[in-house]
C-alpha positions as CSV (number, residue, x, y, z in Angstrom):
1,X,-26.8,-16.2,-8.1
2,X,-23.2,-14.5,-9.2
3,X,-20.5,-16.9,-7.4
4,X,-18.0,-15.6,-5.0
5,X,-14.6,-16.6,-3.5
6,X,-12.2,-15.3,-1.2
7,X,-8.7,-16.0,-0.4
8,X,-7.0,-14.8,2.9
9,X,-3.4,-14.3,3.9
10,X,-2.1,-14.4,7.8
11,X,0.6,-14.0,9.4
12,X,2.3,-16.9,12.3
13,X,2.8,-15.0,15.3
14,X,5.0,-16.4,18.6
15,X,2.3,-16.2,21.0
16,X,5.0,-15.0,24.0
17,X,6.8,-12.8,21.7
18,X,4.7,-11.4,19.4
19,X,6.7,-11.4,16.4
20,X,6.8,-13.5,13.6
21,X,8.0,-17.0,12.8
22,X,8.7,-19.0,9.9
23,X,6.9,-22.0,10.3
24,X,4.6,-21.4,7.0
25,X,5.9,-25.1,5.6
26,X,4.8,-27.0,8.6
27,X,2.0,-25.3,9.1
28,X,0.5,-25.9,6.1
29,X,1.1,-29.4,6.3
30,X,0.1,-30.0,9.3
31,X,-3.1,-28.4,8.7
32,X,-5.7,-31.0,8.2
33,X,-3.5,-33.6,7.6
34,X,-2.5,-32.4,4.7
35,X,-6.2,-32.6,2.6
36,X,-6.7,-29.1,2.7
37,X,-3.0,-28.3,1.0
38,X,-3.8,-30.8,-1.6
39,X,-7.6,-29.3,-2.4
40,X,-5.1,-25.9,-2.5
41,X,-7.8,-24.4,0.7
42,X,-4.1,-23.6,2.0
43,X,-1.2,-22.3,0.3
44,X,2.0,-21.2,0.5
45,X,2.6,-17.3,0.6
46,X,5.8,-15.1,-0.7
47,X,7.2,-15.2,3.0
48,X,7.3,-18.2,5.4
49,X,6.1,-16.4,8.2
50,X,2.6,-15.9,6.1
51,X,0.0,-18.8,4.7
52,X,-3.3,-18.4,2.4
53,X,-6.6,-19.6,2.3
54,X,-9.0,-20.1,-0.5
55,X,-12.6,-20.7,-0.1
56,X,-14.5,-23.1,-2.5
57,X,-16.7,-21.3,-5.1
58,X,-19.6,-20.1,-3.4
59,X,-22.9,-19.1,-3.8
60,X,-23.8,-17.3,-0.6
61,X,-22.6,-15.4,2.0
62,X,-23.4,-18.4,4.8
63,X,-21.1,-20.6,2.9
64,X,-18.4,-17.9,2.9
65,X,-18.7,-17.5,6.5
66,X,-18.5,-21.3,7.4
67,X,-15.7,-21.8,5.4
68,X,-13.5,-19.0,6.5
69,X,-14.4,-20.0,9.5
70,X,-12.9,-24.1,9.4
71,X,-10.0,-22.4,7.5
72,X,-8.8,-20.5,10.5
73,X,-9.7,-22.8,13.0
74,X,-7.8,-25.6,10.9
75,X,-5.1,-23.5,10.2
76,X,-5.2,-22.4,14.1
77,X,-4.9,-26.0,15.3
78,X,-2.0,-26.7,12.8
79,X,0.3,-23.5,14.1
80,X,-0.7,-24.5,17.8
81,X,1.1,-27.9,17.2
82,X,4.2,-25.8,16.1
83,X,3.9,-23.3,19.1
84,X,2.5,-20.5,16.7
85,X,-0.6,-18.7,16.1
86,X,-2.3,-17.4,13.4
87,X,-3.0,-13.6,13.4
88,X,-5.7,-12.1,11.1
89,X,-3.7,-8.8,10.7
90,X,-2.6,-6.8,7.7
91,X,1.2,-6.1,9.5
92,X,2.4,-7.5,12.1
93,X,3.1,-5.0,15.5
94,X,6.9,-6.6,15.5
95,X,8.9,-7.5,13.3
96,X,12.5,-9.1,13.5
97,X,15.8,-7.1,13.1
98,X,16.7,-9.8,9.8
99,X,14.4,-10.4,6.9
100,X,12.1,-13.5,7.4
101,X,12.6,-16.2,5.2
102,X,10.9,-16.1,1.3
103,X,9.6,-19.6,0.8
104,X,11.3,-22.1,-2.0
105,X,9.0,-21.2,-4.8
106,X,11.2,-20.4,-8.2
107,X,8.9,-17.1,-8.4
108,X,9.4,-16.0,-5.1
109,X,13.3,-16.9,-5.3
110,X,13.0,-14.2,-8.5
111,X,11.5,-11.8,-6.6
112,X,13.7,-11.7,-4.4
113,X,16.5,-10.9,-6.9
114,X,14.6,-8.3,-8.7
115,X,13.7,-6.4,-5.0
116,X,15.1,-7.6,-2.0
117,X,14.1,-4.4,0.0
118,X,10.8,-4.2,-0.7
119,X,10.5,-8.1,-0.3
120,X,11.6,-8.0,3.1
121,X,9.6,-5.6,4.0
122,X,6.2,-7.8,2.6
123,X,5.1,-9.2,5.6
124,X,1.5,-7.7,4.7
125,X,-1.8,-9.6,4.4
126,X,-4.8,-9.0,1.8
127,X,-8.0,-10.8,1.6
128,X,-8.9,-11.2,-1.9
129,X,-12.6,-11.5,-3.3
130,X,-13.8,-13.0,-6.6
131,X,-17.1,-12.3,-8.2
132,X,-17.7,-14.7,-11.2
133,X,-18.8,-12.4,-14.2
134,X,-20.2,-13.5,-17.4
135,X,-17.0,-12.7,-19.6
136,X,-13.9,-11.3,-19.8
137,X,-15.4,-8.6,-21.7
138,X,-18.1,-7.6,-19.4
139,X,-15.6,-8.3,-16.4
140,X,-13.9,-5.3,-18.1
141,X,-17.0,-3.4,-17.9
142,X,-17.3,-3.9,-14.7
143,X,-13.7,-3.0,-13.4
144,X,-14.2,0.4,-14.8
145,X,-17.1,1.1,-12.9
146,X,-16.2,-0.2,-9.3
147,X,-13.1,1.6,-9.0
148,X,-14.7,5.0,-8.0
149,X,-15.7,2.7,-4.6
150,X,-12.4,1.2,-3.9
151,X,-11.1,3.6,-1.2
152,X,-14.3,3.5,0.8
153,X,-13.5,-0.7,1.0
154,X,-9.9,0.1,1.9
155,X,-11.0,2.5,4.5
156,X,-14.1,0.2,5.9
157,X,-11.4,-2.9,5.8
158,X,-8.3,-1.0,7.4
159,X,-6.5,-3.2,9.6
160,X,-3.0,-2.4,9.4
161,X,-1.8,0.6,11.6
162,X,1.2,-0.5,13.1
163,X,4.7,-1.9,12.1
164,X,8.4,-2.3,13.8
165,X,6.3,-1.7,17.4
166,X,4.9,1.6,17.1
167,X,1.8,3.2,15.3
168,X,2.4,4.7,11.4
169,X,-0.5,7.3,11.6
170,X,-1.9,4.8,8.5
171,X,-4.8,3.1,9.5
172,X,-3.9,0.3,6.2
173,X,-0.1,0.4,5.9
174,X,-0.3,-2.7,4.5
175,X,-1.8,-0.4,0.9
176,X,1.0,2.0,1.5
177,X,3.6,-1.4,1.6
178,X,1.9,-2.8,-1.5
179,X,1.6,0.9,-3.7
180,X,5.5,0.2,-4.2
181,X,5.6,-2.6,-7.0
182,X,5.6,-1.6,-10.7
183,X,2.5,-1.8,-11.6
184,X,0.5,-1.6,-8.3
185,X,-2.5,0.9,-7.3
186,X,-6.1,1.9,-8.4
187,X,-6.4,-0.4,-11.7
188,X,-6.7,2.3,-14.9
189,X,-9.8,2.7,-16.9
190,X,-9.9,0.3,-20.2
191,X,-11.6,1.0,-23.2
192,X,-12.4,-2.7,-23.9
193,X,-10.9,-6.4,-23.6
194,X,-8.6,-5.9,-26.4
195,X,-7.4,-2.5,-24.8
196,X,-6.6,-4.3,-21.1
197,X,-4.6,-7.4,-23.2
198,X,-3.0,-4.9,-25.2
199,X,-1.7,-3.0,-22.0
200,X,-1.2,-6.4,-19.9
201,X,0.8,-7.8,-23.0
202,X,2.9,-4.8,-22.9
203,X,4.0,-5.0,-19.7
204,X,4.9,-8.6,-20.4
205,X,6.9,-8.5,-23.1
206,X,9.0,-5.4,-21.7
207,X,10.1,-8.0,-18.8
208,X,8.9,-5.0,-16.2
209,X,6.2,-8.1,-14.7
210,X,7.2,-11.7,-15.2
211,X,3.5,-12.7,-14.9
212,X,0.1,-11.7,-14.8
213,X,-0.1,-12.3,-10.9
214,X,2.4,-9.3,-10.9
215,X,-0.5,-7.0,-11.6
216,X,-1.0,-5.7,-8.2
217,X,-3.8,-3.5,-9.4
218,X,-6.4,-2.6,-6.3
219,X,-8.6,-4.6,-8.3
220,X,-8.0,-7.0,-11.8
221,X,-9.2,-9.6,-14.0
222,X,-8.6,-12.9,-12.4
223,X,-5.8,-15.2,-14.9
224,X,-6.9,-18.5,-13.8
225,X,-10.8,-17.9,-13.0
226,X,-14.0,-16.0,-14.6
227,X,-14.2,-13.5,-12.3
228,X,-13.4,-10.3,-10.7
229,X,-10.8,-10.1,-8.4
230,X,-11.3,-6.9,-5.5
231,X,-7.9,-6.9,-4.0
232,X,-8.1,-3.3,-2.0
233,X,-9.0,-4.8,1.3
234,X,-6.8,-5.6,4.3
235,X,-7.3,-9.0,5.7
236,X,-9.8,-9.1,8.8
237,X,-9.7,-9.8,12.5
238,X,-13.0,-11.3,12.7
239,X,-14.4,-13.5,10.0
240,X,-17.9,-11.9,9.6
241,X,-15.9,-8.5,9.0
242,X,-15.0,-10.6,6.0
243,X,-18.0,-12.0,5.4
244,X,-19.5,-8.7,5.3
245,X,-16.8,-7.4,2.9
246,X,-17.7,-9.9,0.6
247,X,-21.1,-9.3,0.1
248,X,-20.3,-5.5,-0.7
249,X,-17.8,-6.3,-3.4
250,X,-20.0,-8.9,-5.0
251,X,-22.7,-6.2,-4.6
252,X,-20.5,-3.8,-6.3
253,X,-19.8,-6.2,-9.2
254,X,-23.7,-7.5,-9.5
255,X,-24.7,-3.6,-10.0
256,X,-22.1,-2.7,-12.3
257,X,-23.2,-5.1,-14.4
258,X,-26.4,-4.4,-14.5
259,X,-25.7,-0.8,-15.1
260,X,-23.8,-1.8,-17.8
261,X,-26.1,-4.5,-19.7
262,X,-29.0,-1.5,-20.2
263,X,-26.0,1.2,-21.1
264,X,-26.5,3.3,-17.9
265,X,-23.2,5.7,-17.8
266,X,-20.7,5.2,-15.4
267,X,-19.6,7.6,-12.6
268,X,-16.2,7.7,-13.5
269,X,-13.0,9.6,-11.6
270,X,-9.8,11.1,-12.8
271,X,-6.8,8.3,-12.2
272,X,-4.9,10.7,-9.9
273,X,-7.6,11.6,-8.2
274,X,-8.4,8.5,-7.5
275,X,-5.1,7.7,-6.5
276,X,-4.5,10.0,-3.7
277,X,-8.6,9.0,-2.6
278,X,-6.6,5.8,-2.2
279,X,-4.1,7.4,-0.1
280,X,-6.3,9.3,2.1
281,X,-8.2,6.3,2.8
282,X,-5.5,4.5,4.1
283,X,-4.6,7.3,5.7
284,X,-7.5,7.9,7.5
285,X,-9.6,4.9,7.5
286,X,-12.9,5.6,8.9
287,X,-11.8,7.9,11.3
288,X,-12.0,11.2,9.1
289,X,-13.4,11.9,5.5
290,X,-13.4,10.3,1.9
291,X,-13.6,11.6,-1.4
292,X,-15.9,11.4,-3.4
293,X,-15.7,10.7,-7.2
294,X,-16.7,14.4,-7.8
295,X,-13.5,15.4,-5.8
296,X,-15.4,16.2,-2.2
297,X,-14.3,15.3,0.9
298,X,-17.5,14.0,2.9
299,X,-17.8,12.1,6.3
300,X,-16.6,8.6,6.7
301,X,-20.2,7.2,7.9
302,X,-21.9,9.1,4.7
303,X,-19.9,8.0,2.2
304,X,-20.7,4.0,3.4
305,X,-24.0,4.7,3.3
306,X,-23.8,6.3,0.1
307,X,-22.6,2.9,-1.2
308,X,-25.3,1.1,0.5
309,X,-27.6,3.2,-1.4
310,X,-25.9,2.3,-4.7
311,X,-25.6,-1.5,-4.1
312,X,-29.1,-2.0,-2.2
313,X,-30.9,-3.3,-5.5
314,X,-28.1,-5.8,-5.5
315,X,-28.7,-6.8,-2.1
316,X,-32.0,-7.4,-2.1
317,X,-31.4,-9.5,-4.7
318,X,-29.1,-11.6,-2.8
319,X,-31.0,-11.8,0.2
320,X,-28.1,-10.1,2.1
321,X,-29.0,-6.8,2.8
322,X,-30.2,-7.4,6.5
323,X,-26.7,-9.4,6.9
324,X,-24.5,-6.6,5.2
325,X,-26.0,-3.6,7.0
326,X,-26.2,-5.1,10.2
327,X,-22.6,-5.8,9.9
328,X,-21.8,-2.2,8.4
329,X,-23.6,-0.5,11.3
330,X,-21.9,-2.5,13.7
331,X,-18.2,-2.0,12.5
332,X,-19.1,1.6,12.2
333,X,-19.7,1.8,16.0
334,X,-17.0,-0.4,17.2
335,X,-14.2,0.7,14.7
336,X,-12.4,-1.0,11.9
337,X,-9.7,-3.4,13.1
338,X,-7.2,-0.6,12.8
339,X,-9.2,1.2,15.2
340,X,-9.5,-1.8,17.4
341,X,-5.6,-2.1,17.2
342,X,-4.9,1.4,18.2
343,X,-7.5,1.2,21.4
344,X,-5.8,-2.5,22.6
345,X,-2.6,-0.1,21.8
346,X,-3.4,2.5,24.6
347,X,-4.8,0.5,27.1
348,X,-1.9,-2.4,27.2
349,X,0.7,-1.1,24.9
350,X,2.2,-4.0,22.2
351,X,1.2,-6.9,24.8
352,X,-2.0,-6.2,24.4
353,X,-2.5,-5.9,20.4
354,X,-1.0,-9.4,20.2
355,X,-3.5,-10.5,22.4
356,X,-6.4,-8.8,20.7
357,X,-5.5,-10.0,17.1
358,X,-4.9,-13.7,18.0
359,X,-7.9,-13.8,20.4
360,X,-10.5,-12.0,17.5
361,X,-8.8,-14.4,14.7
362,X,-10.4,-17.3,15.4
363,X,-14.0,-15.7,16.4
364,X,-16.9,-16.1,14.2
């Protein structure tokens, strides 16, 4: 069975206040005593009001759940001791007036000099998923044929609508935050290995990255791991969310493979296009249409099911199809956590959201 991992970001929210705090040092190690820093299950993130987890390599979606799951509640007994919380969200509702502070990593201490601005302003959290693939090559293969899905995940993961108190219109700011870096967006279509180093070295050795883990690309070629990395997706209130999540994208990753190993050809989309699909998909979420890779704009609920159609071989093969749908069907009736946001939103105003997102962060 094709390994998966996934890595989330959150925020430490003042429980009273709302806003965020920068306790991400202490947090971390008070978190477990410190064994889960030192196995790196918890790391540091650019900003100290932020921390990351990483799941163990896994081999089914059970094990993803359970260990999300004693990540946050770790992590949540940690920031309790420090008068924080931890808050699943993509942005946070507040922010301060003043930047929060960037944590005391040399590389975060250069980004900060190369982009001050938009570094302040990168209080967003992602939840990453790797899918181990057989080589770099055929991991190559593979990008080019998921990225005609990538907006549908940003629009069924959208969890990011508001910022500085009031709502952006965005159902994921957090991808309109993140399209700003160099080399950031839908990841472009490569001819082979040699043509994605080639490109990758090129933006190296013109100093315009400092490293690979610059490539913000919606999705990439993991640096330190065999796998996939689907980076498109905002982090989620409730864990299964996630868990659901990652069963798509390793769905995604299992059938482009095997698409690829008999030669079938690939549905393919032009790079602008499937740039401003991105856009609309933050836009909208779930809440209007997507586009399709043919250009079409077709209902939200269609266009998931669409991909359930595509990935179903996949998940029968994984024994996670009951799991995934069930989970699909259910976030489509009760709204993506950028829906949930905007309903806490009209019902209790900013109170309320803080309440939701630190109430739904711990929940199964």
């Amino acid at each position: 069975m094709t390994t998966i991992g996934v890595e989330e970001e959150y925020l430490l929210l003042d429980p009273v206040t709302g806003l965020p705090v920068p306790l991400g040092d202490k947090v971390r190690a008070a978190a477990g005593l410190g064994h889960l820093v030192a196995d790196r299950e918890v790391q540091c993130e650019l900003l100290q009001a932020q921390v990351e987890v990483a799941t163990p390599v896994c081999g089914t979606l059970e094990e993803v759940g359970g260990h999300l799951l004693r990540l946050r509640h770790a992590l949540g007994a940690a920031a309790e001791e420090h008068g924080c919380r931890i808050a699943a969200c993509a942005t946070p509702p507040l922010r301060h007036g003043h930047p929060v502070a960037v944590t005391d990593r040399a590389r975060y201490r250069a980004m900060l000099t190369q982009a001050p601005q938009l570094v302040a302003e990168q209080l967003v959290n992602g939840m990453h998923v790797h899918v181990g693939v057989p080589s770099r090559e055929t991991g190559v293969q593979a990008l080019n044929r998921i990225r005609v899905w990538l907006p549908a995940l940003t629009a069924l993961s959208a969890n990011s609508p508001l910022w500085d108190g009031h709502d952006t219109g965005f159902a994921s700011w957090r991808t309109v935050i993140f399209s700003r870096w160099p080399v950031s967006g839908m990841p472009p279509h490569f001819a082979d290995i040699a043509d994605h180093d080639r490109r990758v070295q090129q933006l190296l050795d013109s100093g315009l990255i400092s490293d690979t883990g610059q490539l913000y690309w919606q999705a990439r070629l993991s640096a330190r791991y065999p796998t996939i990395e689907v980076r498109c997706l905002d982090v989620q209130l409730r864990a299964d969310d996630a868990v659901m999540l990652t069963g798509l994208v390793r769905a995604l990753v299992e059938t482009a493979l095997a698409e690829a190993a008999v030669g079938a050809p690939a549905l393919d989309c032009d790079q602008e296009l499937l740039q401003a699909s991105m856009w609309h998909a933050a836009r909208h979420g779930l809440s209007s249409t997507l586009v399709d890779p043919g250009g079409r704009q077709r209902r939200a609920g269609e266009m998931l099911y669409e991909l359930l159609r595509h990935v179903a071989s996949a998940l029968d093969a994984s024994g996670d199809n009951r799991q995934v749908t069930a989970l699909v069907h259910r976030l489509l009736q009760s709204g993506t956590g950028a829906d949930r946001q905007r309903a806490a939103l009209a019902e209790g105003g900013l109170p309320a959201v803080t309440d939701l997102i630190l109430a739904q962060s711990t929940m199964p």
